[in-house]
Residue frames as a rotation matrix with the C-alpha (Angstrom) as fourth column:
UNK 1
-0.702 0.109 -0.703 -60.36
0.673 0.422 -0.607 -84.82
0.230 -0.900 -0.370 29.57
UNK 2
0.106 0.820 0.563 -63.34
0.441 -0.546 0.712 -83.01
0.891 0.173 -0.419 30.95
UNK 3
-0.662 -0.493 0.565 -63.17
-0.252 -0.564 -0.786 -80.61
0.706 -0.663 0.249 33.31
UNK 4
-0.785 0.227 -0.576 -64.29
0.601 0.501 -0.622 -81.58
0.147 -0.835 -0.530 36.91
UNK 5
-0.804 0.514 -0.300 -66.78
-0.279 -0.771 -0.573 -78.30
-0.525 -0.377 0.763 37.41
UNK 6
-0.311 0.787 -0.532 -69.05
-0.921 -0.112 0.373 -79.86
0.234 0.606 0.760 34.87
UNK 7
-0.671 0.094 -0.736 -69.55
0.292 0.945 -0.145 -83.36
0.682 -0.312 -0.661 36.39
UNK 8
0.031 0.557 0.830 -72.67
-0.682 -0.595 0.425 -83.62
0.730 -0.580 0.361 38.58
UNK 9
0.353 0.071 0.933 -73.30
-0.933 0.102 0.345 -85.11
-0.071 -0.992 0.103 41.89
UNK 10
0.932 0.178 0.316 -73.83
-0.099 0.963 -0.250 -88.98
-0.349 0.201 0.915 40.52
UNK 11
0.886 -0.463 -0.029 -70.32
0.288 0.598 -0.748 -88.66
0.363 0.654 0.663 38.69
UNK 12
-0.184 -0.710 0.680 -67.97
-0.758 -0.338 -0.558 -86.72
0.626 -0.618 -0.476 41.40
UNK 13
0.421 0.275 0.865 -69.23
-0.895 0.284 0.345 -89.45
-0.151 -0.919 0.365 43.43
UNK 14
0.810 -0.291 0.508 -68.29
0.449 0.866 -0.220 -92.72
-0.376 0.407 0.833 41.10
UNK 15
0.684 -0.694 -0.223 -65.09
-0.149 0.166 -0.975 -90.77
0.714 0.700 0.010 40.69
UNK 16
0.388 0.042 0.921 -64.43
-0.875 -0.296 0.382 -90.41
0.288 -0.954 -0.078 44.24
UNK 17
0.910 0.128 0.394 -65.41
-0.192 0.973 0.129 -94.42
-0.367 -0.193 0.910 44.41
UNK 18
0.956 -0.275 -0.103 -62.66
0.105 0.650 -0.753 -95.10
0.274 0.709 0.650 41.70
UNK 19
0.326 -0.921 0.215 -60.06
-0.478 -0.356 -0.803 -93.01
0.816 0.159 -0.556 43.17
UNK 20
0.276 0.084 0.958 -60.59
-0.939 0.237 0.250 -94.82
-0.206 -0.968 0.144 46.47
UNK 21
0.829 0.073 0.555 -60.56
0.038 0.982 -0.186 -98.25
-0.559 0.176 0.811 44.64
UNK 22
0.897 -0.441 0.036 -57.42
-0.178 -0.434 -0.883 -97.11
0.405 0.785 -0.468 42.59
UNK 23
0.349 -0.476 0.808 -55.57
-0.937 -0.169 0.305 -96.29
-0.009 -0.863 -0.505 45.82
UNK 24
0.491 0.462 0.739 -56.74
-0.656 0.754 -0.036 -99.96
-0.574 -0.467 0.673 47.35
UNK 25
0.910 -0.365 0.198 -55.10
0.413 0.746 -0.522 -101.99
0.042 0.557 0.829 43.98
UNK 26
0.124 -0.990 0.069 -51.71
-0.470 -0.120 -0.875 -100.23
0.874 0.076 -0.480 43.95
UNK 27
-0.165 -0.637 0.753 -51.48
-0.963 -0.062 -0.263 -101.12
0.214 -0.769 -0.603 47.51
UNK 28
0.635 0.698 0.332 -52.45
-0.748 0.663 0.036 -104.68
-0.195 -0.271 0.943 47.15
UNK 29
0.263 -0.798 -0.542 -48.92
-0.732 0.201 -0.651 -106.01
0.629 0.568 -0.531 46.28
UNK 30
-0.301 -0.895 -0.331 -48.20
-0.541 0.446 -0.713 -108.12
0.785 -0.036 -0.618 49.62
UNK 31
-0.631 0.674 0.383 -50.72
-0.698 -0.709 0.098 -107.89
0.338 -0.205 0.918 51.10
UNK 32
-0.719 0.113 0.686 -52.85
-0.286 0.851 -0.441 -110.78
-0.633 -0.514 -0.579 53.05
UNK 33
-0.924 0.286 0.254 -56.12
0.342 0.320 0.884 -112.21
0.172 0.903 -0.393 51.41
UNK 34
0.044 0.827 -0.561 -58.67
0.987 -0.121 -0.101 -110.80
-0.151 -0.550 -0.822 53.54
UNK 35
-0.435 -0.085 0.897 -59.68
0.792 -0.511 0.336 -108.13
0.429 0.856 0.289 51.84
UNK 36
0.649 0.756 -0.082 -62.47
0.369 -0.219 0.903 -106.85
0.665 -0.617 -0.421 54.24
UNK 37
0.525 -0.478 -0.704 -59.85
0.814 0.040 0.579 -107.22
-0.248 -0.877 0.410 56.92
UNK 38
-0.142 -0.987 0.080 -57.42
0.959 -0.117 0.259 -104.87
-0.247 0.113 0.962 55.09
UNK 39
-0.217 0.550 0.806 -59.99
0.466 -0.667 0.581 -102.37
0.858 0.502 -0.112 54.08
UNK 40
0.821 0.571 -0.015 -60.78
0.283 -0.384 0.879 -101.69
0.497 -0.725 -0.476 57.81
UNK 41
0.378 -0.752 -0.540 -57.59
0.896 0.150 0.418 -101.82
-0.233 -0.642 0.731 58.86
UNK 42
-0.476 -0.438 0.762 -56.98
0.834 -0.499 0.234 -98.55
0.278 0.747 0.603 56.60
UNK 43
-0.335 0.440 0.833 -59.67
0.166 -0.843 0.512 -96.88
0.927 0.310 0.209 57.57
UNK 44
-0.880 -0.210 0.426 -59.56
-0.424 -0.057 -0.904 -97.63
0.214 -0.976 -0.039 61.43
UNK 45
0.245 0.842 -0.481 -62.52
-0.378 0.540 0.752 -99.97
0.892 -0.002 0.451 61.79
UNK 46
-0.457 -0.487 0.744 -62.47
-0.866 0.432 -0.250 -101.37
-0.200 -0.759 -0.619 65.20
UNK 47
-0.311 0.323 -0.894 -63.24
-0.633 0.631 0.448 -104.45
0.709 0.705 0.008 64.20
UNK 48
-0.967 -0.017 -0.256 -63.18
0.217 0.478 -0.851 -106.25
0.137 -0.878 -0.458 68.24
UNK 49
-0.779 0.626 -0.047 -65.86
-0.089 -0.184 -0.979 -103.98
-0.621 -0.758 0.199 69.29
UNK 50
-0.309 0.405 -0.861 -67.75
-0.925 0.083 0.371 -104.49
0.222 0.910 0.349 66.31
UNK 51
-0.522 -0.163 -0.837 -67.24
-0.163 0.983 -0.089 -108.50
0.837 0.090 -0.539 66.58
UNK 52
-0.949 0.134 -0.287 -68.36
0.316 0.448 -0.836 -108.24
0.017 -0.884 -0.467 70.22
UNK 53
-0.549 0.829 0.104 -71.75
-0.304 -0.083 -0.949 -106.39
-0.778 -0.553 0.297 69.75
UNK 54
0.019 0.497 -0.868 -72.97
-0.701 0.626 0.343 -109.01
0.713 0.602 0.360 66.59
UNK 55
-0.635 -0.337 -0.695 -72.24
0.083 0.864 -0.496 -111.70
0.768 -0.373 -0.521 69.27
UNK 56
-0.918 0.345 -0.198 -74.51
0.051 -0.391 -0.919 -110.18
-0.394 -0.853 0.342 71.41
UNK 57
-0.149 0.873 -0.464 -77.26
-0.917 -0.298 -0.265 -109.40
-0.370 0.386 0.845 69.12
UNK 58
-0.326 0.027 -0.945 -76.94
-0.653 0.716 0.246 -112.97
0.684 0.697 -0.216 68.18
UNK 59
-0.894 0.065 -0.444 -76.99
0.377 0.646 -0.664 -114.25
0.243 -0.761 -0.602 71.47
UNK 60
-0.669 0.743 -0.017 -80.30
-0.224 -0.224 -0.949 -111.94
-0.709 -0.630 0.316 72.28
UNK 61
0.039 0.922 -0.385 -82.14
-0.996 0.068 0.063 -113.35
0.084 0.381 0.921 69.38
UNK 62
-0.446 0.076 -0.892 -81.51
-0.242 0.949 0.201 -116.53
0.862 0.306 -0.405 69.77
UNK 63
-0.747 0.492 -0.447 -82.63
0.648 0.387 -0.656 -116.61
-0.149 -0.780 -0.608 73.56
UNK 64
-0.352 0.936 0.026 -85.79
-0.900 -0.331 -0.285 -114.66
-0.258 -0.123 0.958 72.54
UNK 65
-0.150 0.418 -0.896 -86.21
-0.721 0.573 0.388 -117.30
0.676 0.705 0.215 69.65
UNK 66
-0.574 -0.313 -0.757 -85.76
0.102 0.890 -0.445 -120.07
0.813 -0.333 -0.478 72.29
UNK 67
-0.823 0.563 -0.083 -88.37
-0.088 -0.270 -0.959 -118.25
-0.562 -0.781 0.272 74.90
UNK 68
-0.017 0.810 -0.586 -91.40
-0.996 0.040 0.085 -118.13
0.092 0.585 0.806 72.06
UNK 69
-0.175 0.377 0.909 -93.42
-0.269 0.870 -0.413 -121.11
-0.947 -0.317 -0.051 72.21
UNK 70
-0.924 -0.379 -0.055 -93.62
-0.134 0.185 0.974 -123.25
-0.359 0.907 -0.222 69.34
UNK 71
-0.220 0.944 -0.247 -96.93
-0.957 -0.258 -0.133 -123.30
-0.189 0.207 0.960 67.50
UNK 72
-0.405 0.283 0.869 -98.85
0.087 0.958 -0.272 -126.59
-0.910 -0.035 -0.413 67.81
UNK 73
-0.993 -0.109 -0.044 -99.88
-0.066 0.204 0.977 -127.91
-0.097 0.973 -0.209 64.88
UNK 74
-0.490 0.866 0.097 -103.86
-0.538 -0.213 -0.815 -128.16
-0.686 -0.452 0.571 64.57
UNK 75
-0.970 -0.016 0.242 -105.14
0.093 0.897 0.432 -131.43
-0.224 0.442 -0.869 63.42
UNK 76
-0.287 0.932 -0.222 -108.42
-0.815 -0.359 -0.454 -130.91
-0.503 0.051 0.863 61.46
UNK 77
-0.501 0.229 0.835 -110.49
0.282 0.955 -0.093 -134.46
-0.818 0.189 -0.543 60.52
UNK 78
-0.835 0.208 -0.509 -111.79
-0.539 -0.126 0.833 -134.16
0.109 0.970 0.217 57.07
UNK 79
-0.075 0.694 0.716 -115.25
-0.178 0.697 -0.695 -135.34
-0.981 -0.180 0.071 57.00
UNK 80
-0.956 0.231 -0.184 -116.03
-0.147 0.168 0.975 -137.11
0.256 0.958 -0.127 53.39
UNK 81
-0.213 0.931 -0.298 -119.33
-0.820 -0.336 -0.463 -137.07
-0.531 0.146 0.835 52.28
């Protein structure tokens, strides 16, 4: 096994990842199917207040999108020669 003091940044980090993802499969035994859901739930995600300001930012582009005027189309005659 190598010894942790010689590992640089890039590989304390992707062991970090694994022990985290290690963790995450032992406890996956009864668990619902909504991964995402269970991952936040671990790590305290509010997930409401989250949920409520995407709904917002959805709701304020769509009533920009719906205030822009739509671009007319611009019929050009072709003259043939």
């Amino acid at each position: 096994m190598k010894k942790v003091d010689t590992y640089d940044q890039a590989a304390l980090s992707r062991l970090l990842l694994e022990i985290s993802l290690l963790d995450s499969a032992y406890q996956r035994g009864d668990a619902s199917q909504d991964l995402l859901l269970d991952a936040a739930k671990r790590y305290r995600v509010d997930i409401e207040k989250i949920e409520k300001a995407v709904a917002v930012e959805i709701a304020a582009k769509r009533a920009k999108k719906k205030l822009q005027p739509k671009p007319k189309a611009k019929n050009k005659a072709v003259v043939s020669e």
